[in-house]
N, C-alpha and C positions, 0 to 999 in steps of 0.2 A: 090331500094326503093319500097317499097309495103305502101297504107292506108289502114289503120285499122280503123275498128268498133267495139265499146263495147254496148253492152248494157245490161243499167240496168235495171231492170221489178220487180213489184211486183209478174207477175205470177201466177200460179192457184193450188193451193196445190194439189196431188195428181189424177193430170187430162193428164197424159201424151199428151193426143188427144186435149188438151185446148193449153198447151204448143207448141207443136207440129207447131198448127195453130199461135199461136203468132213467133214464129220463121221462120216459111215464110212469114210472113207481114213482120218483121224486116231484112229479109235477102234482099228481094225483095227491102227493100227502101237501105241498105245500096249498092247493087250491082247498082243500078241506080246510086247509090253516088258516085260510083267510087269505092269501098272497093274492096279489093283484101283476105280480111280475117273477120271474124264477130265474137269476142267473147262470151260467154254465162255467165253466173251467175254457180257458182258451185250448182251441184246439181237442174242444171236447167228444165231438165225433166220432174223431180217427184215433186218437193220443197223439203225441207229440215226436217220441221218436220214432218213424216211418217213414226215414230216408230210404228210398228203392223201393219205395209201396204208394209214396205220396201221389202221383197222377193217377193212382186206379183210385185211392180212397177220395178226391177229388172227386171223380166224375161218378160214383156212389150216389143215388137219388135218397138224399135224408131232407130235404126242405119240407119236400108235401108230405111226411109222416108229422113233420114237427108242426108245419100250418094246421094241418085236420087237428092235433093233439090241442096247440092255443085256442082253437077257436071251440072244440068241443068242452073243456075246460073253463073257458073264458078265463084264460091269462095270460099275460104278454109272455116270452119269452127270450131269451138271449144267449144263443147259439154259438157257441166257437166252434168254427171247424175249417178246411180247406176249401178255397174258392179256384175255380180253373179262371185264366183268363186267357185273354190274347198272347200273354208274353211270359206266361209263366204261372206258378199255382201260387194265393195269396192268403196270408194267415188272418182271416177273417175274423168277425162277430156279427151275424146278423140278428135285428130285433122283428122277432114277429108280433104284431101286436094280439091281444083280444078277439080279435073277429079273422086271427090266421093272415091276414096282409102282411108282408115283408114291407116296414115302413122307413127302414135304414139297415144298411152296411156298411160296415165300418174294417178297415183292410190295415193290420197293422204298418204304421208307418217306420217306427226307430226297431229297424231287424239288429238284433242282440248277435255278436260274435259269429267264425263262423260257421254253426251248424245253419242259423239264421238265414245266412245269406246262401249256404246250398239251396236251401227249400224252398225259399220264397222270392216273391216281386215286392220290393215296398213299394206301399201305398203311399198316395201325396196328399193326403189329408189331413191334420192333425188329429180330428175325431172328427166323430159323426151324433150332431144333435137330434133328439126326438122328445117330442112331447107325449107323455100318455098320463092321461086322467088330471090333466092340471101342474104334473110335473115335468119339470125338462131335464131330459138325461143324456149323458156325455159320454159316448161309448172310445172306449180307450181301451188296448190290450197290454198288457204285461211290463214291458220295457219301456212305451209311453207315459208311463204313469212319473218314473223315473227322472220327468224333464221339467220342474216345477214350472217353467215359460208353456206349456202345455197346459196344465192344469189350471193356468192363472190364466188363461187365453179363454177356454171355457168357463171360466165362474164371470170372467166377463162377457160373455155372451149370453149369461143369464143360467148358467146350469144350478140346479138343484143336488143333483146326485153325481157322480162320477164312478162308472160302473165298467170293472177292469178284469173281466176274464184275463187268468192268467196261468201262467208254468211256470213257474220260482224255484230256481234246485239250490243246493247247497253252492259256495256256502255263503248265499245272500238271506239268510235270515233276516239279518238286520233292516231289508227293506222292507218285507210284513211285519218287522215292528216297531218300527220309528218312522223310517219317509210316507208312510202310509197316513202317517197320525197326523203328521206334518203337512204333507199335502193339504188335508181337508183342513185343518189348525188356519192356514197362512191364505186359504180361500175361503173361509167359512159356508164349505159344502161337505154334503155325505158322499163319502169314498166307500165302495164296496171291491172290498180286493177279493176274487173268488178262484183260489189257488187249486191243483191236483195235492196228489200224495200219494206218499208210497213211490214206485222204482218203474222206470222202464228201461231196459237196456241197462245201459252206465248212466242214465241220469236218475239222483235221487232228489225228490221233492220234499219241501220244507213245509208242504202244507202253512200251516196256520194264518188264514183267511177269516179277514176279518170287516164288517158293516160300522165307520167310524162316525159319529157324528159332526157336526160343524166348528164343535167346540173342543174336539181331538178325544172326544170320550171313546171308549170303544165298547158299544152298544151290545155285540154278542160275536164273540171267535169261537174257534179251535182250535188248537194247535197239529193235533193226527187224529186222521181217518176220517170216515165218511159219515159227513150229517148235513142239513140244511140251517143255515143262520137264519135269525127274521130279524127285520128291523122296520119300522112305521118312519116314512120319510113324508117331513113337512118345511112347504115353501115357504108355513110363515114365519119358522123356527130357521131358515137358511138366513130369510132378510134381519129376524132381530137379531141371527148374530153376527152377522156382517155389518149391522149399525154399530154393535158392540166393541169390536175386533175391527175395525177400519181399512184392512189393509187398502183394498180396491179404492175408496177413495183418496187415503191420504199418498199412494204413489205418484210419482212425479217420473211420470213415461218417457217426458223430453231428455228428463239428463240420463237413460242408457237405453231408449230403444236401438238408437243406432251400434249403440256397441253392442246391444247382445246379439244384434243381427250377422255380424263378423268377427273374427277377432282382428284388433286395431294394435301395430307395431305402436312401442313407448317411446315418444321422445329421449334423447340421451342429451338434451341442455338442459 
């Protein structure tokens, strides 16, 4: 069992060094909490909208403040921010664990509309798995969360938690408060949606981020402003409710892998 902290922030647009500071106040109260892991908002760094700023806040040196911070705290934590690559800049989440190791990155794959596609390179991964302290966790950003064949890919590879830095503006409320629930409901895992709030530019955020449990409870939200959620995630509360809740077993993969892999014209006899 590991606790988890989310937290949700409005943040400081484009002030890496503003942020920076707000995520050792928040680390610092959630490790006093007891947290064992502290998620971030996608794209927590920089902020979100930083079109014409994006390559500088990119190559901004924020890892080694945030390794020295996990590892002097001893807590994992999970970063959204901007990754430079080969081909372009990528809307990441990297998990640093406990001892300050970057032990996965995960590079949003499904880029939303297009502000999405100016900014970024999608990533060809669906998530990125990691284990800490006995639990395995599914790093998904924002609009991944969105593809139930996503989320069901991971609980069958054994995920525990499903953990979704994100930036949700108006006017998709409805996915922090239903596909969220659903998600974890229809996998029998914990989904932590870990949303902004408040405005940048022209986009306004919906806030309300929330830690659901396997059985679609919803353990601890908010709906506005800035606070950390906690929740106690256990693997052996994932398995009895997926014993309970069957989905994973009683699927029958054969009769639509192939079709959700494409879509398949209808016969007209």
């Amino acid at each position: 069992m590991i606790r988890l902290a989310a937290l949700q922030t409005t943040g400081t647009l484009a002030d890496v060094a503003a942020n920076l500071a707000e995520l050792t106040a928040a680390a610092a109260e959630a490790a006093a909490a007891g947290a064992d892991l502290l998620v971030t908002p996608e794209m927590f760094v920089s902020g979100y909208a930083v079109e014409g700023r994006l390559e500088a806040l990119a190559a901004e040196e924020f890892l080694d403040p945030v390794r020295a911070l996990a590892r002097r705290l001893g807590l994992a934590i999970v970063l959204g921010g901007p990754e430079k690559g080969q081909e372009g800049v990528y809307n990441s989440a990297w998990f640093v664990d406990d001892r300050g190791g970057v032990t996965a990155v995960y590079r949003k794959a499904h880029l939303f509309d297009d502000m999405d596609r100016r900014l970024f390179v999608a990533g060809e991964q669906p998530f990125a798995m990691v284990e800490h302290r006995g639990v395995r966790i599914a790093l998904m950003i924002c609009y991944d969360v969105e593809f139930p064949e996503v989320v069901r890919a991971a609980a069958l590879q054994g995920a525990h938690l499903v953990a979704v830095p994100t930036a949700q503006m108006r006017p998709f409320e409805f996915v922090a408060e239903a596909v969220v629930r659903t998600r974890a409901w229809e996998n029998g895992v914990y989904v932590a949606y870990v949303n902004h709030d408040g405005t940048e530019g022209d986009l306004e955020y919906v806030g309300r981020s929330s830690i659901v449990a396997p059985d679609a409870t919803v353990i601890d939200s908010v709906v506005h402003g800035t606070r950390l959620l906690y929740a106690d995630i256990d693997p052996v509360e994932v398995q009895r409710l997926q014993e309970e809740n069957p989905y994973l077993t009683d699927r029958r993969a054969g009769l639509y892998t192939a079709l959700a892999a494409a879509p398949q014209e209808l016969s007209s006899e």
